[in-house]
N, C-alpha and C positions, 0 to 999 in steps of 0.2 A: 348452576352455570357451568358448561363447559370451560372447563380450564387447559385446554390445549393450544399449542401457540406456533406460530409458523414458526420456521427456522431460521427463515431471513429476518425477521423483525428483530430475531437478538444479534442478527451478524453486524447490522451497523454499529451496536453500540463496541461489540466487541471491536472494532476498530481503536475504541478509546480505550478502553479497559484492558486491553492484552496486555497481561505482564506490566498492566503498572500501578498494581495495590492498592486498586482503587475500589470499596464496593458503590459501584456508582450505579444508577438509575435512572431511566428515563421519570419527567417527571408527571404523571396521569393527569390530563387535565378534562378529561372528561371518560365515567365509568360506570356504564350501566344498560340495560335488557341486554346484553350477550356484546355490545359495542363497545369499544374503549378508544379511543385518541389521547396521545403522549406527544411531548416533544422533547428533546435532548441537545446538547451542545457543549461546543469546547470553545474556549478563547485561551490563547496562549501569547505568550514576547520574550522577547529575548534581548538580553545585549551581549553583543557579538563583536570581538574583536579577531580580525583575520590579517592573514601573515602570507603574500601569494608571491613565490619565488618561480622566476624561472632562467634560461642563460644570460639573458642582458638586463632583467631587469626586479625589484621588488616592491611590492604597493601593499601599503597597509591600510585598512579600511574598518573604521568602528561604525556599527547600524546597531538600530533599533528594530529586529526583526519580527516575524513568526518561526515557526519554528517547520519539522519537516512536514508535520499536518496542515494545512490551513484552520483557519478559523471556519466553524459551520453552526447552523441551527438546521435542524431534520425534526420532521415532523412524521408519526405513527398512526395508523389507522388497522382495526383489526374488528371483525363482526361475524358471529358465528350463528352462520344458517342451517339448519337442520345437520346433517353430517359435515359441514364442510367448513372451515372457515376461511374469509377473504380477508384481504390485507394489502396494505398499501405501503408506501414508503418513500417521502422527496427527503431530498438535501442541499442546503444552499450552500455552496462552501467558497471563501471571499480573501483576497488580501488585505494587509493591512499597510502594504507597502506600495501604496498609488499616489505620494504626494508630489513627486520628481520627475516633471513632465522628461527628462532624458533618463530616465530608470524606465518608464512605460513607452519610449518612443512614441508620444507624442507632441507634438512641436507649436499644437493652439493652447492646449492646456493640462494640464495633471493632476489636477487637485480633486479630491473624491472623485478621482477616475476608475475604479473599481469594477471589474465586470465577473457578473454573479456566475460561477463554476457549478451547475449544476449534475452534479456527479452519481446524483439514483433519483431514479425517475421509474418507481415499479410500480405494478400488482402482485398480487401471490393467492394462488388457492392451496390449502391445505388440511387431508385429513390423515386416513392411517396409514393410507397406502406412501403419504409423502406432502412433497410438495413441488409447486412446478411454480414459477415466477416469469414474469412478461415486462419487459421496460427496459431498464437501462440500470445495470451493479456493475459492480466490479469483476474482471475477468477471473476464470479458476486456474488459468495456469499463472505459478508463481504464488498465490492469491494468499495460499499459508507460512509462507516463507517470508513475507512482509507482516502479514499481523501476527507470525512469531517475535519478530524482531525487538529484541529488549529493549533499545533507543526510540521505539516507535516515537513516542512522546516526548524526545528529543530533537534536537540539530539533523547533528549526522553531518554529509559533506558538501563544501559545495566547489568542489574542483568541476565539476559538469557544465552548472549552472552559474561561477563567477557569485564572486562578494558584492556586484553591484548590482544584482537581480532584482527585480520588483515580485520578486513572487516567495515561495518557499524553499528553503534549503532541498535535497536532494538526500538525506537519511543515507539508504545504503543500499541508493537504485544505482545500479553501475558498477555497484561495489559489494557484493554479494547476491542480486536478484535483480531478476526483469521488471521493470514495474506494470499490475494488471492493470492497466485502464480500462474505464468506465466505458460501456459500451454496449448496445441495443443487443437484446437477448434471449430465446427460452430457453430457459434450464430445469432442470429435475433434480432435486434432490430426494433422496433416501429417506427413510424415520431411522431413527437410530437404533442398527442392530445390535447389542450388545457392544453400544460403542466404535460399530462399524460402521459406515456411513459414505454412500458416494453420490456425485454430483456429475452430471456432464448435459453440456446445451450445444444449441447451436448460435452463432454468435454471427452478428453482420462482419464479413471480409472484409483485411485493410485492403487498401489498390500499392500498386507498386509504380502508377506513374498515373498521371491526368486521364491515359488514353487506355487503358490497362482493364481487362475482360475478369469476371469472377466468377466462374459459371456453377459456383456452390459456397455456402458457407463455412465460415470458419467453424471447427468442430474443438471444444476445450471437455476437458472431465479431471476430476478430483477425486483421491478415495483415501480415507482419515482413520486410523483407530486411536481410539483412547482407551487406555486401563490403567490400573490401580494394583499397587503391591506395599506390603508393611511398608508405613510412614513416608508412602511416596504414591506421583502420575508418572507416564510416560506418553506420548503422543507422536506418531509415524504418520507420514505423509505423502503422496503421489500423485503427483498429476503431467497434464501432458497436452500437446495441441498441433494440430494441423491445418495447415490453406494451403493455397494453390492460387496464384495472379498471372497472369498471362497478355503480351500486347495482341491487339487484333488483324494488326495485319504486319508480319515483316518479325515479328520482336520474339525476347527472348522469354523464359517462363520462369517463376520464381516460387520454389516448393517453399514451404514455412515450416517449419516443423522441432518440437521441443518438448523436452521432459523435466519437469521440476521435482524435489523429493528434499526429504528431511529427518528430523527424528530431535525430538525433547522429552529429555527426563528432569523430573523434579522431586529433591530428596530433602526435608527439613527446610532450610532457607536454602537451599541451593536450587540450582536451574539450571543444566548444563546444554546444548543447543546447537544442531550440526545442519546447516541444510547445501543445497546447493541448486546448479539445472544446466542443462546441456542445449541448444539450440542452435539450427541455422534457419534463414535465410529472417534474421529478425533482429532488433537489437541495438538500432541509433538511439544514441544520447541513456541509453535503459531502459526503454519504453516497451515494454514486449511486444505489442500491438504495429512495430513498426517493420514493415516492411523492404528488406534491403536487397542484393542481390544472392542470387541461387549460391549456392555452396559458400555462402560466406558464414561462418563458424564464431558463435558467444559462447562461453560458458563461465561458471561463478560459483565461489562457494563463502558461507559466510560463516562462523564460531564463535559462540559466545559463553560468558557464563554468569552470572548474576550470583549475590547472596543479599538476602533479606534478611534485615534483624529492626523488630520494633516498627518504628516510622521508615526506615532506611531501608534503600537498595541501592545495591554498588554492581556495574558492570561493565565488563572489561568487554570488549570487541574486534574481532579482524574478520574483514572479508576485502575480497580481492574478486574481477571480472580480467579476464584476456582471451582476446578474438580483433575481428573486426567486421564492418559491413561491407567489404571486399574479400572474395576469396583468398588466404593465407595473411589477409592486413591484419595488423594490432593497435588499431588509432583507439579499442575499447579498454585497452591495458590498462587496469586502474586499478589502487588498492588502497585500504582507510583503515585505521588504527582508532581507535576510539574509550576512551576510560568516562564513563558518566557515574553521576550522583545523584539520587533520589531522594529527597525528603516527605513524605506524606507532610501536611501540615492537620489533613483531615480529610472525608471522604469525596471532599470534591475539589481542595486545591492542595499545589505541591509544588515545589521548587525541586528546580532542578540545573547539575552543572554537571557542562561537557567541557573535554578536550579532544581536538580530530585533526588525526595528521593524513590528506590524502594523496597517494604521490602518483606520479603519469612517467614516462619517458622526456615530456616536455615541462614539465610543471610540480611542485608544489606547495599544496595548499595547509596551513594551518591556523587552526579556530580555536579560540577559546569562547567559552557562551554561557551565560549566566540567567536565568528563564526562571516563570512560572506558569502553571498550566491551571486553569480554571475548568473545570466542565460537569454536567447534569445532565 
């Protein structure tokens, strides 16, 4: 049997497993003539107590949350034809916070009011030359700079998104990195040269208004090294993206344009972690995919450091975002302080506690959150 494996098939799982001492796996549920089908998931909660200050007023609010991932089940398909192998990949990803008909604004009802997030919806064919993927993943700029993130499997902030959200906290979108969203795609990735590896597609254009012309798509690329030195990794990163929206008759034009980059070393139990990314014309609420006005300026950097000993990881976090989505504004000015606790309890659950202080010009926010994370 051909033992060769797409690239993207293990990128979902890495979502869950970055950096958080988990040897986890998807679970096979069906394997055999060159075919295999898996499926994987996470279910995570939290309790969450939040502390939201601002000039006139203070509101303290305990939930029962998730945490900055959603909950998901993804399911894997992989079959290898003569040289090539094909591959599939959905994911259903869900809150768990729909019981508050005014938390979901709606006003008949709330109750298992839940609407399923389908966030990869691919194909993939891959053999030596690589791999090229069709569907819908996650975008590549920004795209390492999140699944580095040590808290992934954490809280993080919710100055963005408010303590009375129906959905997920906000990690350290806004506060260190663009978030990639999910979005219809062909991409190319590299085989792995020596550890070097690049990736770049072309991506469906956001619009910058109802009535707003695209007359090309959005263009993103990634390029990764990994290597190895006595009793340690290191892993560098870059990537980058452009669009162009334009109104059709009368209006103004709206360049997009952004570079993300990084760099992690790992020495004994330590993990030390630097990334950041520069962008205009992109950048409401953290969403990298969003489209704001021409020359309006985001940038972000986030620092971290982790140490692992036994069951435990402990790490410390700052990242900070100032710009805004007007030329010279600063309504993105945001920055989050973060100390988290990891407990492995074993290779598929673990507890885990944060503290997150995130502050604005108008606001701050602070959380304490007490969780555990299940996932296969």
């Amino acid at each position: 049997m051909n033992n060769k494996k797409p690239f993207s098939q293990m990128l979902p799982l890495a979502v869950a497993i970055s950096l958080s001492s988990q040897a986890q796996a998807a679970i096979t549920l069906y394997e055999q003539d060159d075919t295999s089908f898996s499926t994987d998931g996470m279910i995570n909660t939290f309790l969450v107590s939040t502390e939201e200050k601002t000039a006139t007023e203070t509101k303290n609010q305990s939930r029962v949350m998730m945490g900055f991932l959603p909950n998901w089940i993804g399911f894997n398909f992989a079959k290898q034809v003569d040289d090539l192998k094909v591959g599939a990949r959905s994911s259903f990803w869900v809150t768990i916070n729909d019981s508050d008909p005014i938390r979901t604004q709606n006003s008949t009802h709330g109750f298992t009011d839940t609407g399923i997030d389908v966030r990869q919806f691919y194909g993939t064919v891959a053999s030596d030359w690589g791999e090229v993927l069709i569907g819908k993943d996650f975008g590549l700029f920004n795209r390492s700079n999140i699944l580095g993130d040590e808290i992934l499997l954490g809280y993080g902030q919710t100055h963005t998104v408010t303590s009375d959200a129906a959905n997920v906290s906000f990690g350290n979108i806004g506060t260190g990195y663009l978030y990639p969203f999910p979005v219809s795609q062909i991409t190319y990735r590299s085989p792995d040269m020596g550890g070097f590896q690049v990736a770049a597609g072309v991506f469906d254009p956001n619009k910058s208004s109802t009535t707003s012309e695209e007359s090309a798509p959005r263009i993103e690329a990634e390029a990764t090294y990994n290597g190895e030195f006595d009793q340690g990794s290191y892993k560098v990163w870059l990537g980058g993206m452009t669009q162009s929206s334009k109104e059709v008759s009368g209006g103004g034009k709206v360049d997009s344009n952004g570079v993300s980059y990084g760099a992690n070393v790992k020495f004994g139990g330590l993990s030390l972690s630097a990334s950041g990314f520069d962008a205009t014309g992109v950048g409401a609420a953290g969403l990298g995919n969003t489209v704001t006005s021409d020359d309006a300026d985001v940038d972000g950097h986030l620092l971290q450091a982790s140490y692992s000993f036994g069951k435990e990881r402990l790490v410390l976090s700052y990242g900070k975002n100032k710009g805004g989505t007007t030329p010279g504004g600063s309504e993105l000015d945001l920055k989050n302080h973060a100390v988290a606790w990891f407990h492995k309890v074993n290779d598929n659950f673990q507890l885990v506690a944060e503290y997150d202080k995130a502050e604005s010009d108008s606001k701050e926010v602070r959380s304490i959150t007490i969780g555990a994370v299940l996932s296969y």
